[in-house]
LUMDOSE-736846 format. One record per residue (C-alpha): residue number from 1; residue in one letter; x, y, z. Coordinates in pm, 1 decimal. Layout:
BEGIN
 pos code       xx       yy       zz
 NUM    A        X        Y        Z
...
This chain:
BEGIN
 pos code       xx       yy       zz
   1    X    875.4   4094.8   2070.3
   2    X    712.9   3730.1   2042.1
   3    X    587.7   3620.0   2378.5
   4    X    429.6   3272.3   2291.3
   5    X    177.1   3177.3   2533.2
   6    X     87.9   2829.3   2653.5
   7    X   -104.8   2606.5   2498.1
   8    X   -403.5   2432.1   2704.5
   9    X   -276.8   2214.9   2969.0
  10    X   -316.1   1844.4   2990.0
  11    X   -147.4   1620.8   3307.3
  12    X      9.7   1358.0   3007.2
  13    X     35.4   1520.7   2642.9
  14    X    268.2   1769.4   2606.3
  15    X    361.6   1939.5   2273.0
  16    X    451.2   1564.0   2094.3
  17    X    253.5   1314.0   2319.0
  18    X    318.9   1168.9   2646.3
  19    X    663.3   1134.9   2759.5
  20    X    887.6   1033.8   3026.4
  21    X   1127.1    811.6   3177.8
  22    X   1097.9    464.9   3102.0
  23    X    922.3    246.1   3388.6
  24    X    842.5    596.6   3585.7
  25    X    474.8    726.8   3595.6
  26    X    371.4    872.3   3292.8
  27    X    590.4    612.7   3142.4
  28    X    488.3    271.2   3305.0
  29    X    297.0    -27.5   3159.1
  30    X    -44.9     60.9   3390.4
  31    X    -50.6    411.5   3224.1
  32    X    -18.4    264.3   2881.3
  33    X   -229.5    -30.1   2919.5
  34    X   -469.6    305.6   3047.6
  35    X   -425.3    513.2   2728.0
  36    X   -515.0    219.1   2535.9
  37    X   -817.9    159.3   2694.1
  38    X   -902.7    545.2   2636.5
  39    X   -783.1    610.0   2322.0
  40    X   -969.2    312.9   2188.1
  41    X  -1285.4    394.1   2352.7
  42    X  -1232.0    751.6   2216.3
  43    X  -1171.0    628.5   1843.9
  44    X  -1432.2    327.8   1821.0
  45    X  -1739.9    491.4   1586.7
  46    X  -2000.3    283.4   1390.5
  47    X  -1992.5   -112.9   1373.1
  48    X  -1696.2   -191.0   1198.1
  49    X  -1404.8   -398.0   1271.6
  50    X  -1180.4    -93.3   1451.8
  51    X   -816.3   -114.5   1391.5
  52    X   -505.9     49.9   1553.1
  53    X   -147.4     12.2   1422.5
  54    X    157.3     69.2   1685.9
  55    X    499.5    110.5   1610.7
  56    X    791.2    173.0   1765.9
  57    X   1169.0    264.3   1798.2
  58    X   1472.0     38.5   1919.0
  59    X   1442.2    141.3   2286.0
  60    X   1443.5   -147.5   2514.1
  61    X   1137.1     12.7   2720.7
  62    X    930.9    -63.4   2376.7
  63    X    889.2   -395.3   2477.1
  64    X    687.8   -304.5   2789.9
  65    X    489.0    -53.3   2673.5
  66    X    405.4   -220.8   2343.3
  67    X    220.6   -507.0   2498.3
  68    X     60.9   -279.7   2756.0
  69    X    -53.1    -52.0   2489.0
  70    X   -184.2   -378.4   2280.5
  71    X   -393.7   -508.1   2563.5
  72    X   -544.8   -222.3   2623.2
  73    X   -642.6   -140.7   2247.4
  74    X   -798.3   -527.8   2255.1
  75    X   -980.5   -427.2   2575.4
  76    X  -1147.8   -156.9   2417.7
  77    X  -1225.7   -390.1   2113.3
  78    X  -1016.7   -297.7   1901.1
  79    X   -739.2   -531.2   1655.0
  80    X   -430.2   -410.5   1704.6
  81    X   -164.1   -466.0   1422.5
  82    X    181.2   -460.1   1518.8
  83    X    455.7   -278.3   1289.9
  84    X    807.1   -325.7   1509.4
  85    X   1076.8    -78.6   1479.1
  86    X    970.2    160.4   1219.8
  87    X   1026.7    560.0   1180.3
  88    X    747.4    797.7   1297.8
  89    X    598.9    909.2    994.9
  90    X    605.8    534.5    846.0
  91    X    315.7    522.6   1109.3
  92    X    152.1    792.2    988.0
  93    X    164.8    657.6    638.0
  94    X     70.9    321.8    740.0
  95    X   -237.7    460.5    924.1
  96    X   -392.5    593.4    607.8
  97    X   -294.0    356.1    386.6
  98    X   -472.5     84.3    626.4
  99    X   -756.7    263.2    710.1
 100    X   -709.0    255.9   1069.8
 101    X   -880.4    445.6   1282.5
 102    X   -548.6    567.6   1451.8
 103    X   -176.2    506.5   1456.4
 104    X     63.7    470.2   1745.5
 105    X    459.8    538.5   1790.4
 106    X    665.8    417.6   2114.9
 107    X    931.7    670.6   2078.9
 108    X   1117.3    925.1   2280.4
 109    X   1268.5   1057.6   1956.4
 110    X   1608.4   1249.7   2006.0
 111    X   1586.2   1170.1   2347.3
 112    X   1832.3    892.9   2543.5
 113    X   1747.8    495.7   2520.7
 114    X   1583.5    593.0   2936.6
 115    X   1333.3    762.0   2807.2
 116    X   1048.7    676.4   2599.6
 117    X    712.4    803.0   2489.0
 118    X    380.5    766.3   2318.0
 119    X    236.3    961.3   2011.2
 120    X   -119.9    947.6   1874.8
 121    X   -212.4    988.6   1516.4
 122    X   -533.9   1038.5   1357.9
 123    X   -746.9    806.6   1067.0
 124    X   -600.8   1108.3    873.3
 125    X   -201.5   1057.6    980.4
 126    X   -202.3   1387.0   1140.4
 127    X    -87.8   1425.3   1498.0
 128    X   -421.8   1413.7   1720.3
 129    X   -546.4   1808.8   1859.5
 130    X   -495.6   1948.2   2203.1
 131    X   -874.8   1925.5   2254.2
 132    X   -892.6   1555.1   2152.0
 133    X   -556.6   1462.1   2358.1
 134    X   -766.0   1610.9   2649.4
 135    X  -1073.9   1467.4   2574.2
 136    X   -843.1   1122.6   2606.6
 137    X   -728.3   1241.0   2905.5
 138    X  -1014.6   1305.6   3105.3
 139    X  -1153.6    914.8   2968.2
 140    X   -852.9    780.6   3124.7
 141    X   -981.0    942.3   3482.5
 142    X  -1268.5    773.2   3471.9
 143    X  -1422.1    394.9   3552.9
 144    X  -1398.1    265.1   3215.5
 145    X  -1504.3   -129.6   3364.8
 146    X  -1871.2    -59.5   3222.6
 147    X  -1777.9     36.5   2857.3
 148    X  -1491.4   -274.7   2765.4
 149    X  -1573.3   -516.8   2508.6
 150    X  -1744.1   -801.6   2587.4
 151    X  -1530.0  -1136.9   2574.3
 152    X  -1671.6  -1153.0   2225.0
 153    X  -1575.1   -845.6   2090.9
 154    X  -1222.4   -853.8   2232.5
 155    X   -984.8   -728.6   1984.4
 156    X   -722.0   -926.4   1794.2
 157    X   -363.2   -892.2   1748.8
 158    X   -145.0   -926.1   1442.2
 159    X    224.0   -843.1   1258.5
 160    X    217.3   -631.0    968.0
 161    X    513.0   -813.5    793.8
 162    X    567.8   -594.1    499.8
 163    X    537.7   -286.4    658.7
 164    X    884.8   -208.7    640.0
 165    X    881.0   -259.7    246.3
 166    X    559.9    -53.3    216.2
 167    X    741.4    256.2    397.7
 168    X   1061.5    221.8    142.6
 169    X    852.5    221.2   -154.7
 170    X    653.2    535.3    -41.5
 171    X    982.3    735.6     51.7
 172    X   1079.7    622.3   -303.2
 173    X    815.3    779.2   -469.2
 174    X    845.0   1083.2   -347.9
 175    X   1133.8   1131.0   -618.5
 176    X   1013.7   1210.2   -977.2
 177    X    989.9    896.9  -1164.2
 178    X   1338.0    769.5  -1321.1
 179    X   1553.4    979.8  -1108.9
 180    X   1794.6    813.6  -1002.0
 181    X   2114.9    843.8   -708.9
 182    X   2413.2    683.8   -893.9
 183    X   2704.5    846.0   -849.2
 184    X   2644.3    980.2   -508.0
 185    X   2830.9    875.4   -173.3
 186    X   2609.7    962.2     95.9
 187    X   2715.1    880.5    474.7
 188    X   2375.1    763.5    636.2
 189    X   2356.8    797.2   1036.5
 190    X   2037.0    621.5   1147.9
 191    X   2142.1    707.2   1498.8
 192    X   2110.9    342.7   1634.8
 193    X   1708.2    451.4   1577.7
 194    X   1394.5    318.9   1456.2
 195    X   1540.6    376.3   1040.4
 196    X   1817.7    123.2   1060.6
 197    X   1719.1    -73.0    809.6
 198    X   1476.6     91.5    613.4
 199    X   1646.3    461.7    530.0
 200    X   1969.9    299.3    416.4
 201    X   1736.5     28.9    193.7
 202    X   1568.5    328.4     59.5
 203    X   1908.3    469.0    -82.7
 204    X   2089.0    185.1   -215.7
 205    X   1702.0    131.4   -419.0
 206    X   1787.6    476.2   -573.6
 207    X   2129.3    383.8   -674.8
 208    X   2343.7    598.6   -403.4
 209    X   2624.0    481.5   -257.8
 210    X   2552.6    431.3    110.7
 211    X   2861.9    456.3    402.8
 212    X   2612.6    340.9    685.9
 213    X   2621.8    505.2   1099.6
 214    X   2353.9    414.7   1376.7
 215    X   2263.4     84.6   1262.4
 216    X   2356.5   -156.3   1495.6
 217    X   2064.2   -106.9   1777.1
 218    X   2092.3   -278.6   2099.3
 219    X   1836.1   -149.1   2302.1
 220    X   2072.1    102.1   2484.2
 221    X   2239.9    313.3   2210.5
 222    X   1998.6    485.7   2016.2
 223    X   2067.4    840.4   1986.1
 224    X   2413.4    761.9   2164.2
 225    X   2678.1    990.3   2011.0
 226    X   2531.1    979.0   1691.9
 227    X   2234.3   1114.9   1491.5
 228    X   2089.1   1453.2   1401.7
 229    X   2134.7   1549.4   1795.9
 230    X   2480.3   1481.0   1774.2
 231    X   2586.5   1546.8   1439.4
 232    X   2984.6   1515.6   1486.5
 233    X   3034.1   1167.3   1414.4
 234    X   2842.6   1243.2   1123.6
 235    X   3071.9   1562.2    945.7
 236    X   3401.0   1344.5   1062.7
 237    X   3275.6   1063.9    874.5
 238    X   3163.4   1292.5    530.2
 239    X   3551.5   1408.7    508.7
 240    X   3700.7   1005.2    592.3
 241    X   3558.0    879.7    340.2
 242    X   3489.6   1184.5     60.6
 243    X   3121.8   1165.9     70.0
 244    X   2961.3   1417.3   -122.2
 245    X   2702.0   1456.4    165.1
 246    X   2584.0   1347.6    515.0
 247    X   2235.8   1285.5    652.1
 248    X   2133.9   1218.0   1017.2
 249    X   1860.5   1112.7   1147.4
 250    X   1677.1   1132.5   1482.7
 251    X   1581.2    812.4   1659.0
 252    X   1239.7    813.6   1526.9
 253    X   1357.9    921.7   1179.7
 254    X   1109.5   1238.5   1199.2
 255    X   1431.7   1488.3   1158.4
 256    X   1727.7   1523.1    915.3
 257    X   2026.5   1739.6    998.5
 258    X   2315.0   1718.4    656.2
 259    X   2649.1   1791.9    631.1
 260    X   2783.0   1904.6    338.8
 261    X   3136.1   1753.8    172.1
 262    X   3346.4   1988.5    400.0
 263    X   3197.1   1803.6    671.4
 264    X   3004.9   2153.4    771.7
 265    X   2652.7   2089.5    989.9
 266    X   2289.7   2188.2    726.9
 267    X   1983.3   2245.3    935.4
 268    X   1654.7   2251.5    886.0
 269    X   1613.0   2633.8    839.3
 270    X   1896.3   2583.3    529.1
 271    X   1691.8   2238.7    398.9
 272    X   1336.6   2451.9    392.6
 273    X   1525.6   2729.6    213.7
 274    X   1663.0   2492.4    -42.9
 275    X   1321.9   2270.6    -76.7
 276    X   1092.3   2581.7    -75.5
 277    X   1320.8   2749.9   -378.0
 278    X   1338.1   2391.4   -550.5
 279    X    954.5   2327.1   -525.8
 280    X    924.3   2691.1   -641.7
 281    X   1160.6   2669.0   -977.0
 282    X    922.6   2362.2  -1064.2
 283    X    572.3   2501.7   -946.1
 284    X    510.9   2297.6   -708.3
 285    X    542.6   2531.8   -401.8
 286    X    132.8   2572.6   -271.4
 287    X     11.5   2917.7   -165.5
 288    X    331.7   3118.7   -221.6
 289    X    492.4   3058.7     93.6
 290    X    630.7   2818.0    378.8
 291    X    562.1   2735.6    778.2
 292    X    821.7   2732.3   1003.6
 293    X    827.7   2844.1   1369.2
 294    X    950.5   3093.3   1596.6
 295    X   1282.9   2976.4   1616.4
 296    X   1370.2   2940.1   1262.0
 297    X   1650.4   3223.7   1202.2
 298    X   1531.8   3546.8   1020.9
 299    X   1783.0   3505.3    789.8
 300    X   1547.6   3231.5    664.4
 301    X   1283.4   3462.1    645.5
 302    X   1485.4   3721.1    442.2
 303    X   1558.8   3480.0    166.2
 304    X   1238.2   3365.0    161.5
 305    X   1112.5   3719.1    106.5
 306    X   1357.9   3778.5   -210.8
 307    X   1194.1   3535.3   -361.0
 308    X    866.0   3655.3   -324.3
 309    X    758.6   3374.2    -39.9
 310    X    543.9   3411.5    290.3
 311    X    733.6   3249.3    555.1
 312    X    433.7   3194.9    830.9
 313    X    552.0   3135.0   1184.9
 314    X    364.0   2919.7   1470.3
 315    X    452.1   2775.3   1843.1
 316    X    757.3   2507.9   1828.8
 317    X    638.3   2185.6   1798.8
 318    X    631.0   1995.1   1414.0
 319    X    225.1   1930.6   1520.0
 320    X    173.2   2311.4   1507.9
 321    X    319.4   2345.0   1161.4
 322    X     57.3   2066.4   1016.7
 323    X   -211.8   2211.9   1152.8
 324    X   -119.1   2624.5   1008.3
 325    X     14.2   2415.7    674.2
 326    X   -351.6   2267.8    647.0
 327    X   -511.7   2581.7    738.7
 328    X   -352.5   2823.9    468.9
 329    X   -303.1   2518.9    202.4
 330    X     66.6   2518.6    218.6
 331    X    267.1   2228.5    140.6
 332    X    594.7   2291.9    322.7
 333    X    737.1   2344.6    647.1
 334    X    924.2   2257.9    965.0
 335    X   1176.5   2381.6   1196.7
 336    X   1519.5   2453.9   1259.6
 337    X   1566.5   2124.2   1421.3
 338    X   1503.4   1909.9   1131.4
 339    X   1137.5   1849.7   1131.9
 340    X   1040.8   1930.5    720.3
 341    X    722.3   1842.4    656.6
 342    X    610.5   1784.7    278.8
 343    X    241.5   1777.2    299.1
 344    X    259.0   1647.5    -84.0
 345    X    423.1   1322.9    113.4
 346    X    363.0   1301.9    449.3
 347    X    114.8   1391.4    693.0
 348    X    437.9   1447.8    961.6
 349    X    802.6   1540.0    977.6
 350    X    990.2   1290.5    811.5
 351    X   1337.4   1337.7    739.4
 352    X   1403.8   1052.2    520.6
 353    X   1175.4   1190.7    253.8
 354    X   1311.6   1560.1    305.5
 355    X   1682.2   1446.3    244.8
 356    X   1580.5   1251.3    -51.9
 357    X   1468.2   1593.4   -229.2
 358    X   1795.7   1795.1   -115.8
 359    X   1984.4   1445.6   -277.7
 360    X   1765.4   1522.9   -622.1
 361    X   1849.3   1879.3   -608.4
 362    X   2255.8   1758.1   -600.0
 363    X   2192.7   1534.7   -880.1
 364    X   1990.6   1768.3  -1106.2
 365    X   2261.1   2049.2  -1040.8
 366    X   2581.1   1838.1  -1037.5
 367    X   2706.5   2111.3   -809.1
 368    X   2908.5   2026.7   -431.4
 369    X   2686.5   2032.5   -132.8
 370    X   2835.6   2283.7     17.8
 371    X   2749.4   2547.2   -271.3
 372    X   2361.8   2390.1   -317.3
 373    X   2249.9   2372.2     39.9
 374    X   2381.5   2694.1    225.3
 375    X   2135.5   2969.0      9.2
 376    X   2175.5   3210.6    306.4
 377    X   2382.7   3340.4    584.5
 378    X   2216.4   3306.8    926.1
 379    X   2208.3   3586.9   1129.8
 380    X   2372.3   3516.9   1469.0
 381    X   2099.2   3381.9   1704.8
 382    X   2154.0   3328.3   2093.0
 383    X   1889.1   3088.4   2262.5
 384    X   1943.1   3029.8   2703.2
 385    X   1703.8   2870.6   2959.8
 386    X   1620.0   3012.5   3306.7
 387    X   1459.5   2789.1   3533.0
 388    X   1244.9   2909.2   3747.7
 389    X    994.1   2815.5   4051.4
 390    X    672.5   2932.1   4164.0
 391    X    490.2   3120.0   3906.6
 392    X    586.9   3179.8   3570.0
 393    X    841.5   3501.8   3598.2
 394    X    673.8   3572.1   3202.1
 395    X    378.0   3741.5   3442.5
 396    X    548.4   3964.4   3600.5
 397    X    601.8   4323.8   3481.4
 398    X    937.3   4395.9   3570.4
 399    X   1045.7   4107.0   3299.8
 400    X    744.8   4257.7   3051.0
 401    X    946.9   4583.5   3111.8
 402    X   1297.5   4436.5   3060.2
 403    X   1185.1   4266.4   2759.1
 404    X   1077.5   4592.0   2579.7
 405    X   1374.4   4743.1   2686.7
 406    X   1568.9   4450.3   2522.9
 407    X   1376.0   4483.9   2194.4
 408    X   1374.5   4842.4   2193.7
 409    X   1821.1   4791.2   2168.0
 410    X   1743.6   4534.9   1883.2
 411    X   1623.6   4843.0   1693.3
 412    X   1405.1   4628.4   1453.2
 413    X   1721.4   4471.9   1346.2
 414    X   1659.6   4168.6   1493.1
 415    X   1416.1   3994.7   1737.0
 416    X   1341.1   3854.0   2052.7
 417    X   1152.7   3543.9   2203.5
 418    X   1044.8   3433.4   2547.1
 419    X    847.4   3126.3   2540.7
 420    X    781.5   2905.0   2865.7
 421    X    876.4   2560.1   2814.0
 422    X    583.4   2297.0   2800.4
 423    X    790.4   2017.5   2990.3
 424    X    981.5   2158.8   3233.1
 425    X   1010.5   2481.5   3458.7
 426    X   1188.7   2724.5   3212.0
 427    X   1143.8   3009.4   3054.6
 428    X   1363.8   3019.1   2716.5
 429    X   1483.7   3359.7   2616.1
 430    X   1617.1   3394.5   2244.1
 431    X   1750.9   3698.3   2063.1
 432    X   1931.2   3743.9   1726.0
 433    X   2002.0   4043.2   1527.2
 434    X   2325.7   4133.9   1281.2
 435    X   2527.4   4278.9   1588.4
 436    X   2680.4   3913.0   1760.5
 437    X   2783.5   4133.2   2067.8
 438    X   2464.8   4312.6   2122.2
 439    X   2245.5   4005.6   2090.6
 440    X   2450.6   3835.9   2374.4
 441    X   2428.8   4111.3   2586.1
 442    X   1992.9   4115.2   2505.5
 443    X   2000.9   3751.4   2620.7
 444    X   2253.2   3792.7   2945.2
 445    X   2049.2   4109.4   3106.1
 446    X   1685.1   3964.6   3027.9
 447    X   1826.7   3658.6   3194.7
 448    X   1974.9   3806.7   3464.1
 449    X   1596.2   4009.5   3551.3
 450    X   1414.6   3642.3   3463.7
 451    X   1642.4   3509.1   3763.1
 452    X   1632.5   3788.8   4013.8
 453    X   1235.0   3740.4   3958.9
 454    X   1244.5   3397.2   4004.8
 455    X   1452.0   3431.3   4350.4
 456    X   1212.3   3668.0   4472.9
């Protein structure tokens, strides 16, 4: 059984920044002007001009916390350039390409237009550590009056004009040179998100044939009924209008979920298959093997296996990938959600650059969607939450007891998870195994002991 344990807790970060509801502590324009103090205190080293990019999605909350976060990033001395709606890993690109000394998204990602959040990135476009998110932390608890800039080394503030441009022409080149999309109908969801305008740019560059979804933001809609959260509108739209494929994004563009032309959901487990066997064929897979985590299906793993690939597993959470990628020199992976990272690429999940190599593979093999992307059959996988109060019912014995029980009926067939969630009060139980019945049974009884524990 995998029982994934906590990470080190911090009172903001969780496992993809800070997040909340818009205009409610963490989530308010004091806490961000806060974080920008810290951060930029945290990331000023040597004498040079220090410089922090911020970008954001279409939430209407982005326009309080972007000029919070600004003035505190110019208290701390630091120039602040300003990218406006732009996806996630554009910021992470953008970051290294400018030299800054760190990157910043306003998102809540798949999450309603109410909420909203704030993710750090490194000089190095990587997701900051648990260690250094605390280390900002415990800076924002203190009296930072004493170490502000002087009014003469304030910070300035500018617009990055062409930073929309700069993203396109990066996703571009991610695509061997000369191939090209012609010929391909491709319904693009942006999900009302932070790639309206520059994922459907991207495709009509290449020469595809673009039926456009999400790309009429108004502040309120993002992620509304549409994107890779709510893929529906998406797979109706591939059989209206004959598309050979579908892609949907997330509202910060760091996910892709595909349809194929029977208007049938891809997810990410299916997409990493289909890259990792793709990057394989051409030898350009890195240290024979992939990263995905806990909850990608073992049918994944299976396939991986019969073709002579590692498939490493780490905590949910795209930031845990990166780091296990880095550390065994791997240059693919992501989760079942949709977060595919392609280290060769991108420093972060970015699903605008993972669809664009499942589009190559349909043009090289001139073969229907639905026969390219689906390389294995999942095995059937049950996931429930229990909440809970008090403490965590993953100490107490009687659940340690019911969970070996559970995995003893699996009979190595199959496996089960209990994780604790990092933002709310719940302990997730998954199971899957080739028996459908037996793994809903599993994930009933351990729930049923998880809630008589909790009660108690």
């Amino acid at each position: 059984m995998n029982q994934i344990q906590p990470r080190p807790k911090r009172r903001l970060f969780g496992t993809d920044g800070i997040r909340g509801r818009a205009n409610t502590a963490p989530m308010t324009a004091e806490i961000a002007l806060r974080l920008g103090q810290a951060a930029g205190l945290r990331f000023t080293r040597g004498d040079h001009r220090h410089r922090v990019i911020i970008g954001k999605d279409t939430r209407l909350s982005g326009y309080m916390l972007e000029p919070a976060l600004t003035a505190g990033f110019i208290g701390a001395g630091m120039d602040v350039t300003l990218a406006g709606p732009l996806p996630t890993p554009a910021i992470a690109m953008l970051t290294r390409s400018l030299r800054a000394d760190l990157g910043v998204v306003i998102s809540a990602s798949h999450n309603p237009f109410e909420d909203n959040g704030i993710k750090l990135f490194g000089p190095d476009g990587a997701k900051l550590s648990d260690e250094v998110e605390a280390e900002i932390e415990a800076l924002m608890e203190q009296d930072l009056a004493g170490r502000l800039a002087a009014p003469s080394a304030l910070g300035r503030a500018t617009r990055l004009v062409d930073a929309a441009g700069r993203y396109v022409e990066s996703a571009k080149s991610s695509l061997p040179r000369g191939l090209r999309l012609d010929g391909l109908r491709v319904v693009l969801d942006c999900a009302n998100g932070a790639a309206y305008k520059v994922a459907p740019a991207a495709l009509w560059e290449l020469g595809a044939e673009v039926i456009p979804l999400g790309v009429s933001p108004d502040g309120f809609n993002i992620n509304h009924e549409c994107g890779s959260t709510v893929p529906s509108a998406l797979s109706a739209a591939v059989v209206r209008h004959r598309a050979d494929i579908g892609v949907a994004l997330d509202g910060d563009a760091d996910r892709v979920i595909l349809a194929d032309e029977r208007g049938r959901i891809i997810d990410g487990d299916q997409v990493l298959a289909l890259i990792a066997r793709a990057f394989q064929a051409d030898g350009r897979l890195s240290g024979g093997g992939i990263v995905a985590t806990v909850m990608s299906n073992l049918g994944l793993e299976r396939y991986l296996g019969g073709l002579g690939l590692a498939l490493h597993r780490t905590p949910v959470g795209d930031r845990y990938v990166a780091e296990t990628m880095r550390a065994q020199g791997l240059n693919l992976g992501g989760e079942q959600s949709g977060h595919v990272i392609l280290a060769d690429f991108a420093t972060t999940g970015d699903g605008l650059i993972a669809a664009l190599q499942v589009l190559a593979v349909l043009v090289r093999e001139g073969r229907p969607a639905s026969e390219v992307c689906r390389l294995f059959a999942p095995l059937p996988q049950l996931l429930r939450n229990v909440r809970y109060s008090g403490a965590s019912p993953l100490l107490s014995p009687v659940v340690a007891a019911a969970a070996a029980a559970a995995e003893a009926r699996l009979a190595g067939g199959g496996r089960l998870l209990l994780r604790a969630s990092g933002t709310e009060p719940l302990i997730r139980v998954m199971a899957e195994g080739e028996d459908e019945t037996l793994v809903a049974a599993v994930v009933d009884e351990l729930c049923a002991v998880i809630e008589a524990e909790s009660a108690r």
